[in-house]
N, C-alpha and C positions, 0 to 999 in steps of 0.2 A: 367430028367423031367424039361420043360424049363416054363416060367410062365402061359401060356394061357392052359397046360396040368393039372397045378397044380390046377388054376379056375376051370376048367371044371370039375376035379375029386373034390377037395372037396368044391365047391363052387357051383355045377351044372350048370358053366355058367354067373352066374348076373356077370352084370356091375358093382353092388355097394357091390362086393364081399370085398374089404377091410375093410368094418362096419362091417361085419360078423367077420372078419379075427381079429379085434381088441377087438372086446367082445368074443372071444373064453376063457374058462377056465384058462388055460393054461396063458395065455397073462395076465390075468386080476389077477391073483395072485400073477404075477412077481411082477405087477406095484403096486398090494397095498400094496407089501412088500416094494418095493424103497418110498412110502409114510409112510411107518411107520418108516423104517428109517429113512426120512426126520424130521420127528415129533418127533423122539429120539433127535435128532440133534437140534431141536428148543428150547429141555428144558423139554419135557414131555414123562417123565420118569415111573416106574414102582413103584415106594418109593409114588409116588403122590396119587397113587390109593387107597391106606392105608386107612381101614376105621376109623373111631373115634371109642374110648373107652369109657370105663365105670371108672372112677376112681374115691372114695369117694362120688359112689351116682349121681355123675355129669358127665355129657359128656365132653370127655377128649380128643383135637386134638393133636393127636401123632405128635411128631417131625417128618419133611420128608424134608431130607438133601440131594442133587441136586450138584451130583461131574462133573463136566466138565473135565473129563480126558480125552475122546473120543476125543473131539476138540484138543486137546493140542497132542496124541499120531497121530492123520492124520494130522495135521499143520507138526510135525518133520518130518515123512515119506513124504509129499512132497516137506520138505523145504530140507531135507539132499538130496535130487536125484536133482533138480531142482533151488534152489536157484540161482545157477552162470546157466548163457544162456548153452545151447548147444553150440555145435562147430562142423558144416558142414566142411571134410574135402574132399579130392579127386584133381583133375585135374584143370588147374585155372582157363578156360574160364567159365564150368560147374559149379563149386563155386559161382564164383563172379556173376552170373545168379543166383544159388538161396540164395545166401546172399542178394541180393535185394530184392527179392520175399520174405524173411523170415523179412526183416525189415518193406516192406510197410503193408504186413498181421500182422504184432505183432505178429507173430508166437510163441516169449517165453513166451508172456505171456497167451497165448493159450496153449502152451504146461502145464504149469499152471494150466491151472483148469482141461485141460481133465486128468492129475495125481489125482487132489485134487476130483474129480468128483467119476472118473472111483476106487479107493481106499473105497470112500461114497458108492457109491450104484453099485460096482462091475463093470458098463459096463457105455459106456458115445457112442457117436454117432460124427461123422464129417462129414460135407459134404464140398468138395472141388469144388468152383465156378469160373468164371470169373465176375468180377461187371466192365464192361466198358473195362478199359484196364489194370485193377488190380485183378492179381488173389487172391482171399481171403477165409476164411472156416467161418463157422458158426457150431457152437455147438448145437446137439439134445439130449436134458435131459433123462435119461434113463425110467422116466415115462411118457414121449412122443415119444419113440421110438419104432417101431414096427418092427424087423428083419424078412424076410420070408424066410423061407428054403424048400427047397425037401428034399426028402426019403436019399440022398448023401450028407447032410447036408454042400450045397450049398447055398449061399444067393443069390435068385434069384429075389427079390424087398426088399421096403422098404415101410413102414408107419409113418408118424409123422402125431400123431393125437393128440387133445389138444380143450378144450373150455374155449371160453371168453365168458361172459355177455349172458350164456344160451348157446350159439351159440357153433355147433360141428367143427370142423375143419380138414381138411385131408388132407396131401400131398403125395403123391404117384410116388417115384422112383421109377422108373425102369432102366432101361439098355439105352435105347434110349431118353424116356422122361418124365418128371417132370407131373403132375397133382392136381390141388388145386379144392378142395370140399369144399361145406359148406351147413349148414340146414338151413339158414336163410330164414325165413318165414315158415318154415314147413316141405319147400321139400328138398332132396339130388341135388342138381344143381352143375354141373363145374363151376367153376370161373376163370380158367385159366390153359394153355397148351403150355410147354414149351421146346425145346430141349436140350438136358440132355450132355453137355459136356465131363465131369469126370468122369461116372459112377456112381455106388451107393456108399449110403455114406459108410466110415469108420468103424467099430464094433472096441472101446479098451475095452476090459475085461480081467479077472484076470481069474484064475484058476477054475474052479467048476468040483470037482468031481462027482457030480450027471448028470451034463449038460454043455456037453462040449460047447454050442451053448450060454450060460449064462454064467455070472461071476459069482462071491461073494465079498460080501461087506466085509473090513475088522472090520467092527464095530460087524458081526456077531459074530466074534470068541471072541469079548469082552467082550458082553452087560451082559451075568450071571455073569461074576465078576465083574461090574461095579456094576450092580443091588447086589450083598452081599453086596462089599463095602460100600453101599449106605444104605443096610438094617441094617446094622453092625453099624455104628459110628450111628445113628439115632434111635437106641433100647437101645445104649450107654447112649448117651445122656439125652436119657429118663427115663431112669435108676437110672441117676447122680441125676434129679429132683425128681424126685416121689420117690426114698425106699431107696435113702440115708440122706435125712431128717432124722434127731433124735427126736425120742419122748423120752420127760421129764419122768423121771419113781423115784418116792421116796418109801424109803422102813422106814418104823417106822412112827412116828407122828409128826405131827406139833404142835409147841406150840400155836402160833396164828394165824391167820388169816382162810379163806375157798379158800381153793385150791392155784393153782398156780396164780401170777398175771401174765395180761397181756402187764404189762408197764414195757418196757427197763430200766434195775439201778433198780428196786427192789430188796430188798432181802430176802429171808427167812430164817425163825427161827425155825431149828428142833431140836427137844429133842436129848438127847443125847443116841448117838448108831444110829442115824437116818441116811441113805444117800439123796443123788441124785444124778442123773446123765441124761447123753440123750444114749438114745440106738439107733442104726441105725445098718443096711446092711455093710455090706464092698465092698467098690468097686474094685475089683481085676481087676489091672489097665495092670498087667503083663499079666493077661490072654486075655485084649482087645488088648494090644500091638502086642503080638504074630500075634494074629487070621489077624488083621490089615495087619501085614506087611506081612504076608505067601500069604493075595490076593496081597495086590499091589508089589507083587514082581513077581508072578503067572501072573500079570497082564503086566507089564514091561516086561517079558519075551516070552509072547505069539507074545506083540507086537513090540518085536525085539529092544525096549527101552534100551540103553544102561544108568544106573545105574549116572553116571559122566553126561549126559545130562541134569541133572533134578539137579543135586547139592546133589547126596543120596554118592558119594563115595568122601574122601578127597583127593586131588591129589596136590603135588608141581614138578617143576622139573622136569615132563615129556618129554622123547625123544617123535618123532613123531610114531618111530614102536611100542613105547609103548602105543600110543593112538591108535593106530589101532588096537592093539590087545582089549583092550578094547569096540572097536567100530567096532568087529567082527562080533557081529551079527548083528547090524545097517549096513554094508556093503552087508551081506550076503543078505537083504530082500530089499536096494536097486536096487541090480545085478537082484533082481528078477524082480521089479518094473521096472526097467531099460528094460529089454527081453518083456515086453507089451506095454509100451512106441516105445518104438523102430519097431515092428514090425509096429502100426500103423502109424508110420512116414516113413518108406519104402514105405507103401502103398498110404501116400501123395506124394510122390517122384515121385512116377511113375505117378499119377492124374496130377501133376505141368506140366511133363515132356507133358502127353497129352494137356492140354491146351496153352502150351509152341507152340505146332506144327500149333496151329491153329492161332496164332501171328506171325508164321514164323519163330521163332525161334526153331533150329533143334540139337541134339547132338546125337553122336556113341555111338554103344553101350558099345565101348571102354569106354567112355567118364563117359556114366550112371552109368557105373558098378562099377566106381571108387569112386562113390560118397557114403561117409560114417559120421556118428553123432557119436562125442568123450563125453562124460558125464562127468563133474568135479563134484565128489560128493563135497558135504559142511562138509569135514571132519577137524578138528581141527589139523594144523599142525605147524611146525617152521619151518616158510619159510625161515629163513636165513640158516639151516642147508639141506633143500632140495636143496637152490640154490650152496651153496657149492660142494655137490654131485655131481649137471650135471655140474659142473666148470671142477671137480677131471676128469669125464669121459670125459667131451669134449678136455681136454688137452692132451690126452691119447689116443683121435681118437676112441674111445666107445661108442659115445654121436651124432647123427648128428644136426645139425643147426636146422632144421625143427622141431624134436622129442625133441627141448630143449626146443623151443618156446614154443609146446602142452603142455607139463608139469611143465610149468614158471608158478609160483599162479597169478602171477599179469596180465599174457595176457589170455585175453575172445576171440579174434577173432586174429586168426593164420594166416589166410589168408591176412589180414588189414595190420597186423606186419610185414609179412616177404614183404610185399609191400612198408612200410614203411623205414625200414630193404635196401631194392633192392633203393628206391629213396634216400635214405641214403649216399650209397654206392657210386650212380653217383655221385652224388653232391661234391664231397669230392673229388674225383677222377678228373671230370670237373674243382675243384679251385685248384688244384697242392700244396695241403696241403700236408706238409710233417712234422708230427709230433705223437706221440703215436696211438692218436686214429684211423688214416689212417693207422699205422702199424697192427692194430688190425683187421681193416675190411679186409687189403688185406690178412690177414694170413686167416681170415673166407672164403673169398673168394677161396684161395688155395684151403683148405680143401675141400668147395663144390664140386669145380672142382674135384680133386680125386676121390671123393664119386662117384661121376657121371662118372668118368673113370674107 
């Protein structure tokens, strides 16, 4: 079912079928969920809604304590996948074409939010453009993103709709061309009509078993145990105020005075065989402890939180495989983050490569196929004991020159290096230096050569 079939069926035809297309049920319950996310995320919580009490006769406002762990559990999950840039690897002409492309767009730090986004509210949007003689992407918010699909769940357009200052707004990909709407004044009027280079934009989203055609936020799988958390230390605390106060309680007689005084340093004068004392509650601190740490451990574990991140486990003396084993499941739920990430970057690959064609510049398919993104998670390691390692294998012919660079902590861009590396080389070669470091490069040298024979 191609687009004009999909109108016709369930649109009966109108031109201004994308208004319809965007207040449809469906549509309009995704986006008020990615808004009530959003409003989790602002600070407004479920602990807030608490109503006031009755305590001694008077209205009593309950403690409502406001845990920011959400923030701090999506900051780690995109800082451990993403912190160090990407690293486009492949063929060198096709590299160093889209290593340019990836530095004049700020690609990493786009890759950046559409992680920290697509994590928030499951699914983020990209549309991949030419501006002049610079290809660059622009980000569409998941509550102004409108996917269309067929019955083959096909994405066959696009909607980015969104209002300013009353005003509706619409942009309408398609396959061929771009179209900008708005109500200004009253009516649905085009404002503009444009040829649509790239195609339609990009869909990243996470897993949804309900809907494959939608993500899910990771904030979903949290928010009940944030919200206990949150109900928990907050009934604690007010607990601590109100019924662990001690009331004065005497038993026998006073010799003088009427009742207790209310001034600090007095004393009183009971007969003899008389007590006092204060009576209060006990606060069973072992049983708040527990409950405490049973969620935030429940909670750290759903979200893939390794324990040593947060300073919960003591560590001296760590080899590197022991921090990994450690930071096995923070690995495991990057590799995942990593496979959605990744697929939408393949699908920018191929966009560049079409806008590429229509500048002139052309590559095989040889060429394409070879182009691949290496991820350096931000995992905690002793980099003097990994670089020893590819020392041990490269001495031994195990190791080659290129695959030492990609897994050297200190180099970000492989490509740059072994260019660096290669002008290195001349240089050295060109001044008839005859000394250790020459003996080094021409022995690296050998070796390539081998490799390559």
């Amino acid at each position: 079912m191609n687009l004009q079939q999909y109108i016709k069926e369930y649109h009966e035809g109108r031109s201004d079928w994308f208004v319809e297309e965007v207040q449809s049920v469906s549509n309009q319950q995704r986006v008020l969920n990615v808004l009530n996310l959003k409003d989790y995320l602002n600070g407004q919580h479920r602990i807030l809604q608490k109503p006031n009490e009755k305590f001694g006769g008077k209205e009593y406002v309950p403690r409502k304590i406001v845990l920011n762990h959400a923030l701090t559990l999506l900051n780690f999950q995109t800082s451990f996948l993403l912190q160090n840039p990407i690293t486009i690897t492949g063929k060198e002409r096709i590299v160093k074409e889209y290593q340019k492309i990836n530095r004049q767009g700020k690609y990493d730090r786009l890759n950046y939010r559409i992680l920290d986004k697509m994590l928030k509210y499951g699914q983020v949007f990209e549309y991949v453009y030419l501006d002049k003689n610079t290809i660059k992407s622009k980000l569409i918010d998941a509550s102004e993103g409108y996917p269309v699909y067929n019955h083959d769940n096909e994405m066959i357009a696009f909607i980015q709709a969104y209002m300013v200052d009353g005003v509706d707004y619409y942009v309408v990909y398609t396959n061929d061309v771009v179209e900008a709407y708005d109500n200004k004044g009253g009516q649905l009027r085009m404002t503009g009509r444009y040829a649509n280079l790239s195609g339609l934009p990009i869909v990243y989203k996470t897993t949804n078993e309900v809907n494959e055609n939608e993500g899910k936020s990771e904030l979903e799988n949290w928010i009940s145990i944030l919200d206990s958390l949150e109900d928990l230390i907050s009934k604690a605390t007010d607990a601590y105020y109100k019924y662990i106060t001690g009331v004065p309680v005497i038993t026998g007689q006073q010799i003088k005075g009427e009742g207790l005084p209310d001034v600090i340093g007095v004393g009183l004068n009971l007969d003899d065989g008389a007590t006092f004392e204060f009576v209060s509650n006990k606060f069973d601190s072992n049983a708040f402890d527990t409950l405490y740490e049973t969620l935030l451990n429940a909670l750290y574990t759903v979200a893939h939180l390794p324990a040593i991140a947060v300073g919960r486990t003591d560590i001296s003396n760590v080899s590197t495989e022991a921090v990994r084993i450690l930071y096995q499941m923070a690995l495991m739920k990057a590799g995942q983050n990593e496979q959605y990430i990744r697929e939408g970057i393949e699908q920018r690959f191929e966009r560049i490569r079409k806008l590429l064609a229509y500048k002139g510049v052309t590559f095989t398919d040889d060429e394409f196929d070879s182009l691949g993104v290496v991820f350096s998670y931000q995992l905690p390691s002793n980099d003097k004991e990994v670089i020893e390692n590819m020392k041990a294998l490269r001495e031994v012919g195990g190791l080659s020159l290129q695959t030492m660079i990609e897994q050297n902590p200190y180099v970000n861009d492989v490509q740059q290096e072994m260019m660096r590396l290669k002008e290195e080389n001349n240089t050295i070669y060109s001044g008839g230096v005859d000394n250790k470091t020459q003996d080094v490069v021409f022995n690296e040298n050998v070796d390539v050569s081998r490799e390559n024979t």
